[in-house]
MARTORLO-619997 format. One record per residue (C-alpha): residue number from 1; residue in three letters; z, y, x. Coordinates in nm, 2 decimals, padded with zeros to 4 digits. Each point is the difference from the previous one (the first is absolute). Example, Ala and Ser with C-alpha at 12.3 -4.5 7.8 and 13.67 -1.06 7.14 Angstrom:
2
     i    aa       pz       py       px
     1   Ala    00.78   -00.45    01.23
     2   Ser   -00.07    00.34    00.14
***
This chain:
352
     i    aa       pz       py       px
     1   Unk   -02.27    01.81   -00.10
     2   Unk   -00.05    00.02    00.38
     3   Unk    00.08    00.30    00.21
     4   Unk    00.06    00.08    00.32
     5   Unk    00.34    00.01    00.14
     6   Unk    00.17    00.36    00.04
     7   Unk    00.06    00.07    00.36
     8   Unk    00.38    00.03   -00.06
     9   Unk    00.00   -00.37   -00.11
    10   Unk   -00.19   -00.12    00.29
    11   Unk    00.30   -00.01    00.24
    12   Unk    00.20   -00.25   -00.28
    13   Unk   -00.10   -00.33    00.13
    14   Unk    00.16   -00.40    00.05
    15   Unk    00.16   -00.18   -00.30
    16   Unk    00.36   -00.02   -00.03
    17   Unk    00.23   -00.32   -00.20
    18   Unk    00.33    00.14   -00.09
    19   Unk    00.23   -00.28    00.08
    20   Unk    00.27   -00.10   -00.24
    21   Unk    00.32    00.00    00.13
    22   Unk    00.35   -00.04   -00.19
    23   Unk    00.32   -00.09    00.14
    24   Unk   -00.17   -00.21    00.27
    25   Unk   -00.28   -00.18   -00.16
    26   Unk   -00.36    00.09   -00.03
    27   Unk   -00.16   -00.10   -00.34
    28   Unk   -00.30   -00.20    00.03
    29   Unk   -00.25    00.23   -00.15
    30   Unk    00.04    00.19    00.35
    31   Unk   -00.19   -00.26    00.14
    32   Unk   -00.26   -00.05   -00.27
    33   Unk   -00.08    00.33    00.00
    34   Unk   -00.09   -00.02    00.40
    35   Unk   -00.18   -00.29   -00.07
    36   Unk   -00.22    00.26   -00.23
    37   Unk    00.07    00.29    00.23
    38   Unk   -00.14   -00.17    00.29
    39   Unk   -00.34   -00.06   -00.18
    40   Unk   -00.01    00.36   -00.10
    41   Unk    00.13    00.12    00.36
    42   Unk   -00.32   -00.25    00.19
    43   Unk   -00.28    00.13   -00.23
    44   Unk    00.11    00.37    00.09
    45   Unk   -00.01   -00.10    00.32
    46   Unk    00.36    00.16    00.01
    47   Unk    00.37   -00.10    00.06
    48   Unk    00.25   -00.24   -00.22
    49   Unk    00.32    00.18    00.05
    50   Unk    00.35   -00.12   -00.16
    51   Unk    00.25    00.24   -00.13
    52   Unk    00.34   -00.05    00.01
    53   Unk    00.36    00.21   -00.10
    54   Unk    00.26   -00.16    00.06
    55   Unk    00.38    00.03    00.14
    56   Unk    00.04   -00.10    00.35
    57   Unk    00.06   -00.32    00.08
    58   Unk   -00.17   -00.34    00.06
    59   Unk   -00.14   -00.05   -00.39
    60   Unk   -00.22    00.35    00.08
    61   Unk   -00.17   -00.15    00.30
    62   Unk    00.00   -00.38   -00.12
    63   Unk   -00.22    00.22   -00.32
    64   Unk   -00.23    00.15    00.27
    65   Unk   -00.03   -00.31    00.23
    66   Unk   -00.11   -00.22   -00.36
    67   Unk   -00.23    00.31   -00.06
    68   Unk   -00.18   -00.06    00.33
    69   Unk    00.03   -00.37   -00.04
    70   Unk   -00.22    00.05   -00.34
    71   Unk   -00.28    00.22    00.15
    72   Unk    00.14    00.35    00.09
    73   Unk   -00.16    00.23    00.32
    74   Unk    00.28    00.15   -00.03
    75   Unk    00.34    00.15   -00.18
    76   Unk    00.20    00.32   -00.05
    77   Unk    00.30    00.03   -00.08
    78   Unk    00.28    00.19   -00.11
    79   Unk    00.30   -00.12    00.05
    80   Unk    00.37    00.16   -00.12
    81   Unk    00.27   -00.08   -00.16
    82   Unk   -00.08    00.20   -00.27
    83   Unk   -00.28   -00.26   -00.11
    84   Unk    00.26   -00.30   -00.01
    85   Unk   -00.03    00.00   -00.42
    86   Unk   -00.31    00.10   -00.20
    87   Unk    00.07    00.37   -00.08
    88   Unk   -00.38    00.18   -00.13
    89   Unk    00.13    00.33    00.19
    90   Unk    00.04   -00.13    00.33
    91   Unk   -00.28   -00.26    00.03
    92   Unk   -00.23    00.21   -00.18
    93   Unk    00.07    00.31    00.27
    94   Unk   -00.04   -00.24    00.22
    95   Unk   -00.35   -00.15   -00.09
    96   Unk   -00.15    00.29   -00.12
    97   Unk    00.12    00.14    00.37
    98   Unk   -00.18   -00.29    00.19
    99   Unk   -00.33    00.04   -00.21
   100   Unk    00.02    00.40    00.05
   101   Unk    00.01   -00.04    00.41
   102   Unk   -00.24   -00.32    00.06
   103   Unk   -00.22    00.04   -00.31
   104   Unk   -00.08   -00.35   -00.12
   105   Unk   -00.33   -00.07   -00.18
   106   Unk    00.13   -00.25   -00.24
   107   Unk    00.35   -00.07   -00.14
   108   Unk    00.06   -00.31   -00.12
   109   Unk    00.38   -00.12   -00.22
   110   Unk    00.10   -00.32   -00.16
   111   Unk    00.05    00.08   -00.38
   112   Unk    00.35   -00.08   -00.02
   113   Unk    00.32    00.20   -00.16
   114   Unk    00.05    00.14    00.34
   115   Unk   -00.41    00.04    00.12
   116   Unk   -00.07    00.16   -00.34
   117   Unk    00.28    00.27    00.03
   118   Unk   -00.12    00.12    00.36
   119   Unk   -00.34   -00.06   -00.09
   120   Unk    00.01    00.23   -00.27
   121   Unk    00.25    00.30    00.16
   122   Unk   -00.24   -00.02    00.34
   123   Unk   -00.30    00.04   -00.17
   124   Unk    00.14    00.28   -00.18
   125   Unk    00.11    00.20    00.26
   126   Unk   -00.26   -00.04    00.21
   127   Unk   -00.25    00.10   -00.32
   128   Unk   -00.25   -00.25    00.05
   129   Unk   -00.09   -00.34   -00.23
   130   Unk    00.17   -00.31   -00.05
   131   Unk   -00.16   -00.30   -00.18
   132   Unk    00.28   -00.26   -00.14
   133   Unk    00.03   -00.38   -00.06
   134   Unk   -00.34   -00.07    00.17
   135   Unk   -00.21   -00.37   -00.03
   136   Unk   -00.26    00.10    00.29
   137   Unk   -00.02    00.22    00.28
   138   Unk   -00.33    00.06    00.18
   139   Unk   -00.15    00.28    00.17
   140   Unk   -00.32    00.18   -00.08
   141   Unk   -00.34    00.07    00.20
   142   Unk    00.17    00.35    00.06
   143   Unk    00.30   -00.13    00.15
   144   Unk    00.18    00.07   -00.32
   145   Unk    00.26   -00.25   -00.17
   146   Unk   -00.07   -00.14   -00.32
   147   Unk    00.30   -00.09   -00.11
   148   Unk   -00.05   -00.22   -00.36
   149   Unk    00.23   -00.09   -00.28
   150   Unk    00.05   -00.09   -00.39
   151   Unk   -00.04    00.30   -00.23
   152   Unk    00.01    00.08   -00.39
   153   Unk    00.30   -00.24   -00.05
   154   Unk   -00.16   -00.29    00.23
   155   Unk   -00.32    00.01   -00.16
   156   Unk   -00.23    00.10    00.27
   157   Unk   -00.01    00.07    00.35
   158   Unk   -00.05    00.30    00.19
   159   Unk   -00.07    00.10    00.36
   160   Unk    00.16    00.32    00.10
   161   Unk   -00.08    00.26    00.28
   162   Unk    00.22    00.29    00.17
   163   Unk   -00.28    00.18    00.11
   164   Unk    00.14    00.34    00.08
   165   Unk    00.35   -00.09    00.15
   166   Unk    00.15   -00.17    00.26
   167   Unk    00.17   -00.22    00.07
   168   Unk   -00.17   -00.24   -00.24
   169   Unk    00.31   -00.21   -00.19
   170   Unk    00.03   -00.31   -00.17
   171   Unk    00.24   -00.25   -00.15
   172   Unk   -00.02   -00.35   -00.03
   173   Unk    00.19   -00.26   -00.19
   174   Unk    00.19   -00.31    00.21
   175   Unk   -00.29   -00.31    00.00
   176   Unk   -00.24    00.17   -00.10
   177   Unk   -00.14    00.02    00.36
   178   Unk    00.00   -00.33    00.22
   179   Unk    00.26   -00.05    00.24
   180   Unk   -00.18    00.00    00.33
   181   Unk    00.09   -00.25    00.26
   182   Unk    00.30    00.11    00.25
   183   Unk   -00.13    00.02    00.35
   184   Unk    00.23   -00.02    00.35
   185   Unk    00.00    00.34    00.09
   186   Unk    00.29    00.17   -00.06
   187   Unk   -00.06    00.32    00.19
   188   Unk   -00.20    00.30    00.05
   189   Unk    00.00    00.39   -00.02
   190   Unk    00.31    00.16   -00.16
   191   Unk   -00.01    00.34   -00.06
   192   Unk    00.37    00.16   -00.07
   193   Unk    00.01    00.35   -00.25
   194   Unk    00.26    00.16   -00.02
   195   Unk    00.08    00.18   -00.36
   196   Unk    00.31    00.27   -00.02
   197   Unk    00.20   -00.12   -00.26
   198   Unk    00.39    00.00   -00.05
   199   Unk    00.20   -00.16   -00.27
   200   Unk    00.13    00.34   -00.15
   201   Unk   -00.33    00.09   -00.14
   202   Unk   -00.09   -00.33   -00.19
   203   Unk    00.12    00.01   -00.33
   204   Unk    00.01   -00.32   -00.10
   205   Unk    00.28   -00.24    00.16
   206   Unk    00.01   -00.41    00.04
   207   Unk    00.34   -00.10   -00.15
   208   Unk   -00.04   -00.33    00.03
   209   Unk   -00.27   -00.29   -00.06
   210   Unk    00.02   -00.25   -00.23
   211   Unk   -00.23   -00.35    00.04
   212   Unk   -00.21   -00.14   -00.24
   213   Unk   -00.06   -00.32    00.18
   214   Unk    00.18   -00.21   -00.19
   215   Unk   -00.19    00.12   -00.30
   216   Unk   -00.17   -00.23   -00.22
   217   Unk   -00.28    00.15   -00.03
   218   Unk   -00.36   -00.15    00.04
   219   Unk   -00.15   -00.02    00.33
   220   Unk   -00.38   -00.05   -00.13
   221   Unk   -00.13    00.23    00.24
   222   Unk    00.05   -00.25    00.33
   223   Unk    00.02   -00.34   -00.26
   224   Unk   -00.26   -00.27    00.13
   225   Unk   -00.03   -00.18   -00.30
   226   Unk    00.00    00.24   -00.39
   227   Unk   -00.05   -00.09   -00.37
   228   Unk   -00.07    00.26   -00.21
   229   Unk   -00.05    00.02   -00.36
   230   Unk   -00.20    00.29   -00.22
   231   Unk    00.01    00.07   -00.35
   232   Unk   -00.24   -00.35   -00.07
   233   Unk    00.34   -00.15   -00.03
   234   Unk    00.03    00.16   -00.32
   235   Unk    00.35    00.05   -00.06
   236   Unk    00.34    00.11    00.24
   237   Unk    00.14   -00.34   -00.06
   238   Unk   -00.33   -00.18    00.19
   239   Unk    00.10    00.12    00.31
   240   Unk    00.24   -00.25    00.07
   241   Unk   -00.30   -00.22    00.07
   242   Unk   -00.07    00.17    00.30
   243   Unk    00.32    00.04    00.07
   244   Unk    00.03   -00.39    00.04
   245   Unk   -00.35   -00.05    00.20
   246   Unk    00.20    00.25    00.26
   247   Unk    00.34   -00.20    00.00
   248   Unk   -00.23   -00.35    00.04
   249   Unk   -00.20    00.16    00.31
   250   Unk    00.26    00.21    00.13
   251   Unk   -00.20    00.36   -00.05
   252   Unk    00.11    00.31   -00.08
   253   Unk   -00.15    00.08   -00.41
   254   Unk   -00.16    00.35   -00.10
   255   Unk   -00.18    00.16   -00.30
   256   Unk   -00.27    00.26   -00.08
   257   Unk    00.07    00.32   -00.13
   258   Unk   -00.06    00.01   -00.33
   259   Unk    00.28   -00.28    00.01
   260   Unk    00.24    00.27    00.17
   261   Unk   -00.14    00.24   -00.28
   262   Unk    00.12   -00.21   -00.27
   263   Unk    00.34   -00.07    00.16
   264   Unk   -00.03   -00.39    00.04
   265   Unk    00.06    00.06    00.37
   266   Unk    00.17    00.23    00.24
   267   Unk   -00.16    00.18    00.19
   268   Unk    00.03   -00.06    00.34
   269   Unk   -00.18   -00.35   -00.10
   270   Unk   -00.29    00.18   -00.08
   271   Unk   -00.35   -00.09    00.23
   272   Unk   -00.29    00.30    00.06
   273   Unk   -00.09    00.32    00.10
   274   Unk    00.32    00.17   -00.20
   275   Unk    00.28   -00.26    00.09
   276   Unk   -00.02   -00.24    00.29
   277   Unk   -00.32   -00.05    00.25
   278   Unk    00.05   -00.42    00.12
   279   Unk   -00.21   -00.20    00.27
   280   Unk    00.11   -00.35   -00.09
   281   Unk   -00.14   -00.33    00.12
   282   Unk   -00.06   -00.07   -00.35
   283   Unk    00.05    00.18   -00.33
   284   Unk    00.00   -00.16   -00.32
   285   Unk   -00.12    00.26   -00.28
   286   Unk    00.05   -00.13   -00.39
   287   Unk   -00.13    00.22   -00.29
   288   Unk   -00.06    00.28    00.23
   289   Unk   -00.37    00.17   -00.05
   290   Unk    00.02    00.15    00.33
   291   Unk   -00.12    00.36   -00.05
   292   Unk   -00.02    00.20    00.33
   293   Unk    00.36    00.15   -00.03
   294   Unk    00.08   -00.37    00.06
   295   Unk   -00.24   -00.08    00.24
   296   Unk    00.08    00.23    00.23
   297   Unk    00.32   -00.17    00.01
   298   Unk   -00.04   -00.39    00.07
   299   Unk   -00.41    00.02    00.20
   300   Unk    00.21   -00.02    00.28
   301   Unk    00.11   -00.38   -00.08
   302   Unk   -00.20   -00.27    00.21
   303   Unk   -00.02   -00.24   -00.30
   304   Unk   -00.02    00.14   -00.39
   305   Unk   -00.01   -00.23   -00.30
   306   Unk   -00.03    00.15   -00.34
   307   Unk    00.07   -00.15   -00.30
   308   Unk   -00.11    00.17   -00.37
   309   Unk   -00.18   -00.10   -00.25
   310   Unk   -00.25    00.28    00.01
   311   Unk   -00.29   -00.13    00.25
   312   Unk   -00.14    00.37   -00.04
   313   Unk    00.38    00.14    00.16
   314   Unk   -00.05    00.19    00.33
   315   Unk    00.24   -00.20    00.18
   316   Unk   -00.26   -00.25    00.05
   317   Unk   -00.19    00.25    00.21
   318   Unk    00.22    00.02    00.27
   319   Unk    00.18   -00.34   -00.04
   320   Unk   -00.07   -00.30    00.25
   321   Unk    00.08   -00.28   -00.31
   322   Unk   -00.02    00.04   -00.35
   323   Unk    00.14   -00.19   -00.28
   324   Unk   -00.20    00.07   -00.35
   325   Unk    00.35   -00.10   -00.24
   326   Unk    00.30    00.10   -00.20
   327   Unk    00.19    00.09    00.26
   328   Unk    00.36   -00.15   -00.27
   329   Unk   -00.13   -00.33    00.01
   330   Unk   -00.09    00.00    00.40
   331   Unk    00.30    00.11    00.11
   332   Unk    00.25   -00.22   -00.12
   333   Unk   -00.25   -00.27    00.14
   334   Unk   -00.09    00.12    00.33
   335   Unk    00.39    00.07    00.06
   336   Unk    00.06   -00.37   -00.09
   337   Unk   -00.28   -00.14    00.28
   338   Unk    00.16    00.19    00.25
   339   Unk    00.37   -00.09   -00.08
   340   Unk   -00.08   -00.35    00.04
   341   Unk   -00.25    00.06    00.29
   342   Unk    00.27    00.24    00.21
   343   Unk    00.27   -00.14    00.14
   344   Unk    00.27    00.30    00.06
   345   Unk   -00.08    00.01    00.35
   346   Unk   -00.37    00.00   -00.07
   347   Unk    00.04    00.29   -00.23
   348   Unk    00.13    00.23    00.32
   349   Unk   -00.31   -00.04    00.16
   350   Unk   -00.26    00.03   -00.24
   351   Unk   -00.12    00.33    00.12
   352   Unk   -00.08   -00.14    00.32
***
């Protein structure tokens, strides 16, 4: 459906990349998303501008030099003490504040536990539409976004338009996007807001933080090399095969859903739309059909190679090598080449 713009809507223009900022570090799907951004921003024929909250300090402008550094025209910022901890009342008033005054066109958040809580509260407030978890983000003959992403539990995609609101909002997951390359400069325009705030009136207090990072949880999302199995394997105890082809090549190991579904796995192992988007140098996929909920999640890799015994299997749509076989006996035998092929040393560098 194509309709011309109301006049009210007219004056909302530029696309804007929420950067990430937590206790000093910006997470990386800041800059993938101005990677995206700035392809949006250059076939608007508009501006890329960076948006930052922070405390102040040197880790607030080190976040707005890096945003300028990956493509930004230019930044705002709000910048108090206030915003030192993720709070959803402070840095949503402060957000929804920016986007009321200098009326942004597009609105663009990574899809993490922190992106998807603002994402959510600012879209809210400001009544307008927010499409999560995206795969592709393009933008229409009109000028408006198509944002698209999985729907009906993975099994098909969908493009979605916010045709009668602005600012147009969108989430996407970490590696789903590309990470663009990092250029030299490291300044431009900042533009300082100020938002009235004081500590009394936020209900919610930091008491204190504690890490996770010395969790042992899986990193798939920023692995180079993952094996992955599927529900091919047949049975819980199976997965130890993969398992080994990881320890022998020194990758991280993942698993489909329906594998999380049947409890064989935890599930922040698990590799698709619904658990973790990865861009690996090469992922290994055994017994794993590859419907779209899973595609979505590992198209991103530069080199797939599918095993399963199913030539018919959708993986082998979108995978660079395929390997027609029981994926039990491969395996064990693939993991053996490679053990005696890899030195230790070797094994490090594989990816590269």
């Amino acid at each position: 459906m194509k309709k011309e713009l109301p006049a009210h809507f007219k004056d909302y223009r530029h696309v804007w990349v929420f950067i990430e900022l937590e206790r000093g570090d910006v997470h990386p799907v800041s800059f993938e998303l101005l990677g995206e951004g700035r392809k949006l921003a250059d076939k608007l024929g508009v501006q890329l501008a960076g948006v930052v909250l922070g405390p102040p300090g040197e880790a607030t402008w080190f976040a707005i030099a890096e945003a300028f550094a990956y493509g930004a025209d230019l930044a705002y910022l709000v910048e108090t003490p206030l915003l030192a901890d993720y709070r959803n009342e402070p840095f949503t008033k402060a957000l929804t504040d920016l986007v009321v005054t200098y009326k942004p066109e597009i609105l663009l958040l990574g899809a993490t536990t922190l992106g998807r809580d603002l994402a959510g509260s600012v879209a809210t407030t400001l009544l307008t539409g927010l499409t999560a978890d995206c795969t592709e983000l393009d933008v229409d003959a009109d000028g408006s976004l198509a944002a698209t992403r999985p729907t009906f539990g993975g099994s098909l995609l969908c493009t979605i338009y916010t045709l009668n609101c602005r600012p147009q909002m969108a989430t996407v997951r970490p590696r789903v996007m590309a990470m663009p390359q990092r250029g030299n400069n490291q300044v431009g325009r900042v533009i300082q807001h100020e938002v009235p705030m004081v500590e009394e009136e936020i209900i919610t207090k930091v008491l204190g933080f504690l890490s996770d990072g010395q969790s042992e949880k899986a990193n798939l999302a920023y692995a180079d090399v993952v094996v992955a199995g599927g529900l091919g394997l047949g049975a819980a105890e199976n997965l130890k095969l993969v398992k080994n082809l990881a320890r022998a090549i020194g990758a991280e190991y993942g698993c489909s859903r329906p594998v999380v579904q049947k409890g064989w796995m935890p599930a922040d192992r698990q590799i698709g739309q619904t658990g973790k988007t990865i861009r690996p140098k090469l992922y290994i996929a055994a017994g794993i059909s590859g419907a779209i909920q899973h595609r979505v999640g590992v198209e991103g890799a530069d080199l797939i190679i599918a095993i399963n015994t199913d030539r018919n299997a959708p993986i082998f749509d979108f995978a660079h090598l395929g390997a027609v076989t029981d994926a039990i006996r491969f395996l064990p035998s693939l993991t053996e080449l490679f053990t005696h092929r890899l030195s230790p040393h070797s094994r490090d560098k594989l990816a590269n």
